[in-house]
N, C-alpha and C positions, 0 to 999 in steps of 0.2 A: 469380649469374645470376637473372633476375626470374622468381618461377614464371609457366608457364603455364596456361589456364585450360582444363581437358578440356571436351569438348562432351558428355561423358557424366556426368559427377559435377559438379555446379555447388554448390560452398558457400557460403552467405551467411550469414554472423558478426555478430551483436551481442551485447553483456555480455547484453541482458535479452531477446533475441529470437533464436532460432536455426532457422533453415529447413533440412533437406536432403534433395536431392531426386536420386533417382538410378534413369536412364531406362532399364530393359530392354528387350527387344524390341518388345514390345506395350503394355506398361503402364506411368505412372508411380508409384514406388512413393513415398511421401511422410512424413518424419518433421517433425513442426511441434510447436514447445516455442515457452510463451509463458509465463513466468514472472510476469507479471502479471497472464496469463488477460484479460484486456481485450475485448471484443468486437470493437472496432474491428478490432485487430491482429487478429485471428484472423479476420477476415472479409475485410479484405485479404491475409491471407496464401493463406485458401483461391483468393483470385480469382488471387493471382503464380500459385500452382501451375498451376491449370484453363490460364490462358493460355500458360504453358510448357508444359505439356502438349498443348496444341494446336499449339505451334508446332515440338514437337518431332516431329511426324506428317511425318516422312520418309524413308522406311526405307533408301533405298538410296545407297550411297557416292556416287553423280554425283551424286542431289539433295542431300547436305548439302552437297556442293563447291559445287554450285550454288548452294546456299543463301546462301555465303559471297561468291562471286562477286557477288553481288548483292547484300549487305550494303559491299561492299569498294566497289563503283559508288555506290551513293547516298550512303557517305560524301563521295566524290570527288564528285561534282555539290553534292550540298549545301554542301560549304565551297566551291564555288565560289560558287553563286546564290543559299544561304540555302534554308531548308526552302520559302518559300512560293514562291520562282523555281524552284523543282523541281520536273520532271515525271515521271511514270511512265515516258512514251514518251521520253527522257532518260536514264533508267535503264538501260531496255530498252536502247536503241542501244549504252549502255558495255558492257551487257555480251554485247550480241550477239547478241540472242534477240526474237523477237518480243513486241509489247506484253501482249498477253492471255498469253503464257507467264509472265509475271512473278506474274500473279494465281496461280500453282501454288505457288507457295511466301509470298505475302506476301497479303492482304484487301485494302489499300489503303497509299497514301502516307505515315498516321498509322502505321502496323503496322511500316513500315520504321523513320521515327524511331523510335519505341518500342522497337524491337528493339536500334539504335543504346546508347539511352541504360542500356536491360537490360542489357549485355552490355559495358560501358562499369564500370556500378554494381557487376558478379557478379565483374569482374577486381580492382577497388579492394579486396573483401571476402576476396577469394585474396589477395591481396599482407599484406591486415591479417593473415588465418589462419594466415599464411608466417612475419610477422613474429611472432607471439604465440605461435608454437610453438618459438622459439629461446630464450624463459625470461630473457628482458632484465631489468631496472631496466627503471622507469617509464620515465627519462628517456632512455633508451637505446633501448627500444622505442620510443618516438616521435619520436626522432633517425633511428634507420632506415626508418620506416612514410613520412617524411618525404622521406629519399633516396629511399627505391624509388620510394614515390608521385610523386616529380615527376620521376625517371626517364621514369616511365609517362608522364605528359604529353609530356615530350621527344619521346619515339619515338613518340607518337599526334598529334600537336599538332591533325591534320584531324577526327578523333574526340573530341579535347577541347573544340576550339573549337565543335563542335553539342553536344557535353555540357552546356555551361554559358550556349549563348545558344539553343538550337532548342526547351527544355523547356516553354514556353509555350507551343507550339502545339500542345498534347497535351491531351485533352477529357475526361472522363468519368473509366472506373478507372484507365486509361493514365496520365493527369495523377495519381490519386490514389496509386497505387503507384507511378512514380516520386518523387512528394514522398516519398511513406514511406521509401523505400530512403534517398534523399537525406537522409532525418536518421539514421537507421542510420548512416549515415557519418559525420556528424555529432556524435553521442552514444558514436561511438568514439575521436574525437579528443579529444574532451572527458572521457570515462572516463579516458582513458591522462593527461591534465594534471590532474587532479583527483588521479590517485595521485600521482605526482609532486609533487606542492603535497602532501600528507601526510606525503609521505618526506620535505621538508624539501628537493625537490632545485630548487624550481622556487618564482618568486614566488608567496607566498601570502596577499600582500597585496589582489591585485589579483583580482579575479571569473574565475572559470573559464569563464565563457562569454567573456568579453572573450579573453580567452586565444586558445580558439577561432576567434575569429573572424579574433585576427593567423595565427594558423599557417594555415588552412583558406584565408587568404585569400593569402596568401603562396605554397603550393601551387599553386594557382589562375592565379598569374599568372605563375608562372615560364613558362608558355609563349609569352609576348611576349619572353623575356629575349635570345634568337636575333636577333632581325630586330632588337632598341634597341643589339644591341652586336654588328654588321657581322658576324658572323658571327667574331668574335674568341679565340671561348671552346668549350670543347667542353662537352657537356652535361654530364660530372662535374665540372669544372671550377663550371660554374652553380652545379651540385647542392651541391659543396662550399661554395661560397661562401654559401646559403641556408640550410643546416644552421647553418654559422657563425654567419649572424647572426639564427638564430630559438633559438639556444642562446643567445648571450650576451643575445635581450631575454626571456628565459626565468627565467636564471637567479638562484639566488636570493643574494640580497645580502646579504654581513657584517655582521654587527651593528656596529653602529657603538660605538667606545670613547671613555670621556669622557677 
């Protein structure tokens, strides 16, 4: 079963960067490890926190429902109209509640995307956590990080499809902490193929970024796989079939005998 992501303990995992942050009643309390010590990171780390902590200012059961309610609507409008064909007042109407009611839980139209693409980035990073706590082989961890993960697109495909095309319309820290996360993700697929390529389980001829970019980009697109193949296949069926063959263009090759 794919974990799920609490709305109270959000963890986000990198090899060299580890955030957690875990919301009590009134306060955020924040643990931030940067093994590089980097300013950068650490100055966008403090801004992820501040703004999750801001956005976590709603103490009661109906406003988080609410909260969700309205995160679960602007997905549904945006893959319909695209972020810039989407209106506040569009929002409102899906979920039922007057226009200026929505400003109670969200600043503006950027705030929702944002919160979309958060929360999108805080699942991927539970699924890795999931996965790195069952004590795999390289290649094995990322054979599974690979099922789960495009699992995950499967069952989100409306949330994937603004994950990977809405991120541009994002300005300032929004834009700049999304990127960040986005290579957190990044530097974890790449981490887990670079073991792999030392254990001797995986090509180690070829660049570990190249690598990267087949699997990440493979993940990525399994969620077209649906609508190219009439609806023939069911999602493990997909899943299977990508595992397959991002294993055998993975794998590493016998020496050749004279």
């Amino acid at each position: 079963m794919q974990p799920m992501l609490s709305n109270n303990h959000l963890v986000v995992r990198a090899k060299k960067t580890r955030w957690k942050c875990r919301q009590n009643t009134k306060q955020l309390v924040v643990f931030y490890k940067d093994i590089r010590g980097t300013a950068a990171q650490s100055t966008l780390a403090e801004k992820w926190v501040i703004m999750k902590a801001k956005s976590s200012e709603r103490p009661s059961v109906e406003g988080r429902n609410r909260d969700g309610s309205v995160i679960a609507a602007a997905i549904s409008v945006m893959s319909e109209k695209g972020y810039s064909g989407t209106s506040i007042q569009e929002v409102a109407d899906r979920v039922g509640v007057l226009k200026g009611s929505l400003y109670h839980y969200f600043s503006s139209k950027e705030e929702l995307l944002f919160r979309i693409l958060d929360e999108s980035h805080s699942e991927s990073m539970v699924i890795a956590d999931a996965v790195a706590a069952l004590g795999l082989d390289p290649i094995d961890e990322l054979l599974e990080y690979v099922t789960r993960q495009s699992l995950w697109y499967l069952a989100n495909v409306e949330r994937a499809n603004i994950f990977f095309t809405e991120s541009r319309n994002l300005t300032g820290e929004r834009k700049a902490l999304t990127k960040d996360r986005g290579l957190q993700f990044e530097r974890h697929v790449r981490d887990l193929i670079t073991a792999a390529q030392e254990s001797g389980q995986i090509r180690s001829q070829l660049d570990a970024r190249l690598l990267t970019r087949f699997v990440i980009g493979a993940m990525n697109n399994v969620r077209f796989w649906p609508s190219r193949s009439a609806g023939s296949f069911s999602d493990e069926q997909l899943v299977s079939a990508l595992v397959e063959l991002t294993f055998n263009g993975l794998e590493a090759q016998p020496a050749a005998h004279d």
